[in-house]
ROTORRO-768000 format. One record per residue (C-alpha): residue number from 1; residue in three letters; x, y, z. Coordinates in steps of 0.2 Angstrom, whole numbers, plus 5000, padded with zeros to 4 digits. Layout:
BEGIN
pos,code,xx,yy,zz
NUM,ALA,X,Y,Z
...
//
This chain:
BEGIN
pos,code,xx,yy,zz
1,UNK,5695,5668,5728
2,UNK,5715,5666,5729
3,UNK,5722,5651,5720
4,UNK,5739,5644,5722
5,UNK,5746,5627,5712
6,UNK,5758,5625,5724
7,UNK,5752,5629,5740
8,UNK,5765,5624,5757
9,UNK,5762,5621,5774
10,UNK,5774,5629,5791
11,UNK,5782,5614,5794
12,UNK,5792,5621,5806
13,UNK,5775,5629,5817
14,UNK,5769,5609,5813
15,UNK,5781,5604,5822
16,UNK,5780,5615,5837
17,UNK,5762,5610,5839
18,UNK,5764,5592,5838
19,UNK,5778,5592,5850
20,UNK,5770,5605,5862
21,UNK,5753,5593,5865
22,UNK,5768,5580,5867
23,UNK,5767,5583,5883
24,UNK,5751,5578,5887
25,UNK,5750,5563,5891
26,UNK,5769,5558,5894
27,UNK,5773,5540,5894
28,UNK,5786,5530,5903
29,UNK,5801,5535,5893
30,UNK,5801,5548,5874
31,UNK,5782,5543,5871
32,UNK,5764,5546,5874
33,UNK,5750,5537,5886
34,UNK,5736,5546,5884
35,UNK,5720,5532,5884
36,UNK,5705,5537,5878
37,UNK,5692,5546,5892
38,UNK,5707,5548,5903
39,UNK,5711,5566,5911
40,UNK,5728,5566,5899
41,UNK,5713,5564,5883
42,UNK,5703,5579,5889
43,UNK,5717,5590,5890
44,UNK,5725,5586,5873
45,UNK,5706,5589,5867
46,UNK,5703,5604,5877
47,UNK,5720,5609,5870
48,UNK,5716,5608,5853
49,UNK,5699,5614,5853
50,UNK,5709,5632,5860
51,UNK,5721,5631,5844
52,UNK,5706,5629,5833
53,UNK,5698,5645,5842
54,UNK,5712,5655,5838
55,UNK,5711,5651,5821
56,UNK,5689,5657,5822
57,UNK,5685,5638,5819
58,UNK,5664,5634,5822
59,UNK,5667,5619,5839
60,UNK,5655,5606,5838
61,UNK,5657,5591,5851
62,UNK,5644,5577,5846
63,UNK,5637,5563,5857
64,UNK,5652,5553,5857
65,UNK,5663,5566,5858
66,UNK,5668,5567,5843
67,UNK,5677,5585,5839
68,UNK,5671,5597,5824
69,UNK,5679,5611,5821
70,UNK,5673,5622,5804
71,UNK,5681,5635,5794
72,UNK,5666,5643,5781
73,UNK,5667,5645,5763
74,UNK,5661,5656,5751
75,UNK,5648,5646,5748
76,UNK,5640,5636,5764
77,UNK,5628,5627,5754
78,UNK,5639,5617,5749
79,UNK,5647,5599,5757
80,UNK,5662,5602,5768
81,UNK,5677,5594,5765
82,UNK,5684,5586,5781
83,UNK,5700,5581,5787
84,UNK,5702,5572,5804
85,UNK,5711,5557,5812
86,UNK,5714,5554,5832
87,UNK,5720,5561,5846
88,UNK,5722,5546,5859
89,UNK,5735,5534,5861
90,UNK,5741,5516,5867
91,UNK,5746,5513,5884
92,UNK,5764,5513,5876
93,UNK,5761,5526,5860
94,UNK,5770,5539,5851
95,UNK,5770,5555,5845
96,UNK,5762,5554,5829
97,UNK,5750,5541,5827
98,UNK,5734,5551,5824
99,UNK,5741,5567,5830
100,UNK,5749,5570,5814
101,UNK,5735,5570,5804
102,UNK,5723,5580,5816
103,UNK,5738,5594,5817
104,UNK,5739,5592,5799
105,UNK,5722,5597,5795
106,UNK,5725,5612,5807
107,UNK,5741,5618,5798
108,UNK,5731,5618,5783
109,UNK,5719,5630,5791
110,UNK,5732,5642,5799
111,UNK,5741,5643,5782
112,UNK,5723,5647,5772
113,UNK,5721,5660,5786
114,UNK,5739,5668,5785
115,UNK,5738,5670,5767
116,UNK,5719,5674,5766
117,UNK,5715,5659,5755
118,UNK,5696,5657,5753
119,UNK,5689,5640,5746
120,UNK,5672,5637,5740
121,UNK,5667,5622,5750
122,UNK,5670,5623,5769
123,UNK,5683,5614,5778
124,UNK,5682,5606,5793
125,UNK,5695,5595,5803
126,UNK,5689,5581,5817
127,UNK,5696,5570,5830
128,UNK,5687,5554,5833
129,UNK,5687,5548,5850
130,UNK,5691,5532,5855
131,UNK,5699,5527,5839
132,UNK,5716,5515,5844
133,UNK,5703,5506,5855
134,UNK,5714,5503,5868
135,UNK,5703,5505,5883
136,UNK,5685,5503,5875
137,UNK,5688,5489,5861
138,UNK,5685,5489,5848
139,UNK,5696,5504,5838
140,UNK,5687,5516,5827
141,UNK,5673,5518,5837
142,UNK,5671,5536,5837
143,UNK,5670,5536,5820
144,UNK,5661,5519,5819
145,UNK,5647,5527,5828
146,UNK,5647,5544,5819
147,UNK,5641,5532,5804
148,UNK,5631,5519,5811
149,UNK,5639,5506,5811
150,UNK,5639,5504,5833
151,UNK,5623,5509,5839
152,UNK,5624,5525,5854
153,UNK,5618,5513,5868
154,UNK,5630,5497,5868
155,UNK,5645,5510,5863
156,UNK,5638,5520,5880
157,UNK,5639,5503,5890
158,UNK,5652,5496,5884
159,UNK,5664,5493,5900
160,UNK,5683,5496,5902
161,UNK,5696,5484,5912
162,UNK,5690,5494,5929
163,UNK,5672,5492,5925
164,UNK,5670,5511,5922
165,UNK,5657,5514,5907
166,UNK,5661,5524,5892
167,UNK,5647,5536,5896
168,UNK,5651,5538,5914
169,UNK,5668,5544,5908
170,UNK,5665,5553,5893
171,UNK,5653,5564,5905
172,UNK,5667,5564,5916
173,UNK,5679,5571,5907
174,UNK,5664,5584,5900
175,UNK,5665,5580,5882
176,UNK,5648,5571,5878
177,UNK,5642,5585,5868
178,UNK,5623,5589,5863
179,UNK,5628,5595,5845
180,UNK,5618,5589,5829
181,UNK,5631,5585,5817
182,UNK,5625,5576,5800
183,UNK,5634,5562,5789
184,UNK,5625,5571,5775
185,UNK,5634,5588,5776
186,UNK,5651,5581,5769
187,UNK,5658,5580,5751
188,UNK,5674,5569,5756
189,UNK,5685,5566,5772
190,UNK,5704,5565,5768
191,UNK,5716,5557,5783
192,UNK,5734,5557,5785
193,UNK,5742,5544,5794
194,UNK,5761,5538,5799
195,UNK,5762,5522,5788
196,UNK,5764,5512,5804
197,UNK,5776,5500,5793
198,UNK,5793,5500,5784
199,UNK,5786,5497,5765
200,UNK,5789,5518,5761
201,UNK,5803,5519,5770
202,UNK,5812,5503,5761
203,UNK,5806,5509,5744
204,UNK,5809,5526,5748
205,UNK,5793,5535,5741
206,UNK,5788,5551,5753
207,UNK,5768,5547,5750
208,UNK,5757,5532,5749
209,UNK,5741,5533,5742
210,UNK,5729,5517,5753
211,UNK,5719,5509,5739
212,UNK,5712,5495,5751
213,UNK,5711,5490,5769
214,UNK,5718,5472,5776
215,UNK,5702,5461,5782
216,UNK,5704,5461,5802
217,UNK,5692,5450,5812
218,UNK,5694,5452,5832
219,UNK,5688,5443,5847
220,UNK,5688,5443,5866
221,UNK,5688,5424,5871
222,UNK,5685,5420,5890
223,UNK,5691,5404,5900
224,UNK,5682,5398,5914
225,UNK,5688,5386,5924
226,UNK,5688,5382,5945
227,UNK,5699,5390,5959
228,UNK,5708,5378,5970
229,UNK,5726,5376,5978
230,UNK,5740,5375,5966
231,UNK,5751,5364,5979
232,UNK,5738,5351,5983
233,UNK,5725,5348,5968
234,UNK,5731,5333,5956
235,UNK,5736,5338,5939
236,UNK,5718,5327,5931
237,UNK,5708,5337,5942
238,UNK,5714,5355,5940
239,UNK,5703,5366,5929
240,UNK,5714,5378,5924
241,UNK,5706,5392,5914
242,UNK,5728,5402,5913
243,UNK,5732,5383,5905
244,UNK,5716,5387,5890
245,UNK,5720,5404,5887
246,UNK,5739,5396,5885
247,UNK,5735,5384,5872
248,UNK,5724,5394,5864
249,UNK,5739,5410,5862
250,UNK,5751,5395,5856
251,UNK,5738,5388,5842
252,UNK,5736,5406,5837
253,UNK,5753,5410,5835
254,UNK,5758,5391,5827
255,UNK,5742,5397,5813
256,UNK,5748,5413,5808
257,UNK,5766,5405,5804
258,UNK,5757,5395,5792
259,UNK,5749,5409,5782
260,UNK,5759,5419,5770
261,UNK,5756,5437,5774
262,UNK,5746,5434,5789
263,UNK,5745,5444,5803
264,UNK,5740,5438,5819
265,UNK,5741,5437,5838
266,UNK,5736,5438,5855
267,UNK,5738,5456,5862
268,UNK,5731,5455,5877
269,UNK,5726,5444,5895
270,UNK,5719,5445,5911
271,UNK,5719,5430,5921
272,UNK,5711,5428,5941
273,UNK,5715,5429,5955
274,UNK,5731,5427,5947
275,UNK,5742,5426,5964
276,UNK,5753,5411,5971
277,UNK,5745,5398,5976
278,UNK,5729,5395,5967
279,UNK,5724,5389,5950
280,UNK,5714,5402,5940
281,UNK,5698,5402,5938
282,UNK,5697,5414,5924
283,UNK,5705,5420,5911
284,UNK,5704,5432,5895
285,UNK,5713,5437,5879
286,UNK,5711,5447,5866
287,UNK,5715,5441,5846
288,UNK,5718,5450,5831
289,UNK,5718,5442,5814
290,UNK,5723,5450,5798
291,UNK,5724,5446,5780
292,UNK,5724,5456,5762
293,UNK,5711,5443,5759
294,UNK,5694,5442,5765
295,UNK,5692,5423,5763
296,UNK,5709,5419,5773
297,UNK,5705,5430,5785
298,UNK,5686,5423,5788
299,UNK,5694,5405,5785
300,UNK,5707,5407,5799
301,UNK,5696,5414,5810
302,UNK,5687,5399,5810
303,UNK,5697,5386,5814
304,UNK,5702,5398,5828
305,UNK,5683,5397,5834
306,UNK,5684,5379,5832
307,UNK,5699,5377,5843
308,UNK,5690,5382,5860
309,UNK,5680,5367,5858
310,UNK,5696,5354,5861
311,UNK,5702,5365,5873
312,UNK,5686,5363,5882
313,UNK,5686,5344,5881
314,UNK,5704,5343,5886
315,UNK,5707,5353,5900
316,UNK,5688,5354,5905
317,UNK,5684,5370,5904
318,UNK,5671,5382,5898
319,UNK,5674,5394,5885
320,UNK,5664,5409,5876
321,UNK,5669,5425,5864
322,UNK,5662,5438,5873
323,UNK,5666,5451,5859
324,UNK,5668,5451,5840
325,UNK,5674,5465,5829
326,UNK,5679,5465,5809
327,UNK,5684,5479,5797
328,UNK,5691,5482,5781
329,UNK,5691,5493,5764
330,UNK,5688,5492,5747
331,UNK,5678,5506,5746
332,UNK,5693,5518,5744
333,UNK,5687,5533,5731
334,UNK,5694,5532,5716
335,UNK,5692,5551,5711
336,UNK,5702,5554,5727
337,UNK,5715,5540,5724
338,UNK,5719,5550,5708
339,UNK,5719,5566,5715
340,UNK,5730,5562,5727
341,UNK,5743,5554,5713
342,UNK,5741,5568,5703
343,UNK,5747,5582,5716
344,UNK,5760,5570,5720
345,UNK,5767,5569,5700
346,UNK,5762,5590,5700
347,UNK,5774,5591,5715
348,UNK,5788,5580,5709
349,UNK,5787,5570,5724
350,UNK,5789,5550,5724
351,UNK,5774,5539,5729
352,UNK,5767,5522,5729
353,UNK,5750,5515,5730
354,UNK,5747,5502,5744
355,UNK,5737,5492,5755
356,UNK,5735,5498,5774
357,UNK,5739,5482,5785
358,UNK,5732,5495,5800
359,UNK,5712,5500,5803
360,UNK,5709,5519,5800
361,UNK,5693,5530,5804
362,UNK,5695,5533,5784
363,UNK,5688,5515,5783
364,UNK,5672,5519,5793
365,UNK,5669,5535,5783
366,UNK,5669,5525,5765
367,UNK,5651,5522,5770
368,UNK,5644,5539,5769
369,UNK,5656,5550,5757
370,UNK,5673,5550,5745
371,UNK,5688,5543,5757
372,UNK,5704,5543,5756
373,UNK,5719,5536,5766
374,UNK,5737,5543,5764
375,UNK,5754,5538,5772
376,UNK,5770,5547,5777
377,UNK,5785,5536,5780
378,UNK,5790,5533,5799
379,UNK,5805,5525,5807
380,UNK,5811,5510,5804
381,UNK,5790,5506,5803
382,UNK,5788,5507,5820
383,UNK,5772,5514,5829
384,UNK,5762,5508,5843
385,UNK,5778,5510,5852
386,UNK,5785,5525,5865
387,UNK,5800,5526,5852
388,UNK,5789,5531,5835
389,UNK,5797,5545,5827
390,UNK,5793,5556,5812
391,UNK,5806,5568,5805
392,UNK,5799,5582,5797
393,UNK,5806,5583,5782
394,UNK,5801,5565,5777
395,UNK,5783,5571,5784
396,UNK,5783,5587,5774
397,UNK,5779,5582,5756
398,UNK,5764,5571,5762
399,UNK,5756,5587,5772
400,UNK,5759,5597,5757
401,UNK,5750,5583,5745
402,UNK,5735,5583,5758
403,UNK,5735,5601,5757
404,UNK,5736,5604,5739
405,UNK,5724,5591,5737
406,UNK,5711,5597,5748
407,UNK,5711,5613,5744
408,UNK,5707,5608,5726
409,UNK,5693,5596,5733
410,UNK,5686,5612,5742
411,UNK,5686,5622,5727
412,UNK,5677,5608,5717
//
């Protein structure tokens, strides 16, 4: 077995890769639009299964599509140490959420490869499917279900804006794979992640080590009102389900002003018919709620919930949430928090514990082994945006504390 102490990834060949499968998937203007299930997905997927096959990695394609893709150790008896985030985007995404850490992973192998570096443990990098959400809410899923927390037959049912099921197009795309892959066989799972925020870059530390998630609680409220013509009906006689989903945007956003360190809005609607001439019938949005602190959060929430039923009496509609989701973290390994921190003080390279504001696979996979979430700085904290952008060498000391750190997991 070959040690190093200071082992370094090919930024550079990094680079390359990440801006090769950039063009999968192009978006309006410099970013990426590559929804989950869609033709763009599978070929970034089929793409990245080919670069793990050149570097002999073991495929595996579970039945939510998740991607596996194993390098032995000396000793295969062992738990594997695993290293994943996502491939899919936003309708409007960029070139590093998720990617990067996926990529990351892969560097890592091609560099233990290049230099014949053997580790005890195996390690094994994966990209969840389905894990921004934007198509199929809610976000995570792929990893959600990998550990029990969806169960296989609502996430195969669940319906996209199209009324397209999941399963329908994960066969589609011919990634609903038949392999048996266990929670039991992993040691630890390590993610790397753009920050998605401006806190590293402010401070100016290269790494941030996630010790807890931000509480999120989501819903998909419906309005149901009555169609009739916009010109002729009297204003007391109009059930206007565009007018509910209104209020209900305006008391969201007027609640999160008075919350400090609140996040929360309305990121999405759908009204119908929606055409000149006629007053909606229906309407939809979609709300996301977030807090540091579990009981401001769940307490926010709430008087959300509460709020249909004026809307209801006032403008004589019905209402329903026809979908909830929450997640946090606390369950953030400590042993991996403090390995992180140390390869970060070992390698002279600035860092900062923190709280991740954004949900993360890492969160789901704190319920069957040791997790850990680390951030890299991006521009001006923007993501979830066509213009995100990473520079490579303020990425470059995080991938080399991930590596660093997982090769020393692996020889544990």
């Amino acid at each position: 077995m070959l040690i190093q102490n200071s082992l370094k990834i090919n930024i550079d060949r990094l680079w390359k890769d990440i801006y090769d499968t950039a063009q999968i998937g192009k978006g309006k203007s410099n970013g990426i639009s590559r929804l989950t299930l869609s033709e763009s997905d599978k070929e970034v997927r089929s793409e990245f299964i080919s670069l793990c096959r050149k570097e002999n990695l073991k495929i595996r394609i579970d039945k939510f599509g998740n991607i596996f893709a194993k390098r032995d150790g000396l000793d295969d008896s062992k738990k594997t140490v695993l290293i994943g985030s996502h491939l899919d985007t936003h309708m409007a995404g960029g070139k590093f959420d998720g990617i990067l850490g996926v990529l990351s992973g892969l560097e890592i192998i091609k560099c233990l490869n290049q230099y014949d570096i053997k580790t005890s443990r195996p390690i094994e990098i994966v990209s969840w499917t389905n894990e921004e959400g934007a198509r199929y809410p809610p976000p995570m899923m792929g990893s959600g279900a990998f550990v029990g927390i969806h169960e296989k037959d609502w996430i195969y049912n669940q319906l996209d804006n199209n009324n397209l099921k999941f399963i329908d197009e994960l066969k589609k795309i011919g990634f609903c794979g038949s392999d048996k892959v266990s929670t039991d066989e992993f040691d630890s799972y390590f993610e790397l992640h753009i920050e998605q925020g401006s806190i590293l870059e402010d401070s100016r530390k290269s790494v941030g080590v996630v010790t807890k998630g931000y509480f999120a609680e989501g819903r998909r409220v419906s309005f149901f009102g009555e169609t009739s013509h916009s010109g002729t009906t009297p204003m007391e006689k109009r059930k206007n389900a565009l007018v509910g989903a209104a209020m209900f945007i305006n008391f969201v956003e007027n609640i999160a002003n008075n919350y400090d360190q609140l996040r929360a809005g309305i990121t999405k609607i759908d009204v119908w018919p929606n055409t000149f001439g006629i007053v909606p019938d229906f309407a939809e949005v979609v709300i996301d709620v977030r807090h540091e602190k579990s009981d401001v959060a769940t307490e926010v929430i709430g008087k959300i919930d509460n709020y249909l039923n004026i809307i209801e009496n006032e403008k004589n509609l019905k209402t329903k949430i026809a979908q909830k989701w929450s997640f946090n973290c606390d369950k953030f390994s400590k042993d991996l928090i403090k390995l992180i921190s140390n390869k970060c003080e070992e390698l002279n390279i600035k860092y900062t514990t923190m709280l991740s504001q954004a949900g993360h696979d890492a969160y789901n996979m704190t319920n069957i082994c040791d997790s850990v979430l680390i951030f890299c700085p991006c521009k001006d904290g923007l993501s979830h945006n066509e213009n995100e952008h990473v520079d490579r060498h303020v990425a470059n000391p995080s991938i080399n504390v991930l590596f660093n750190s997982v090769v020393e997991r692996a020889n544990s």
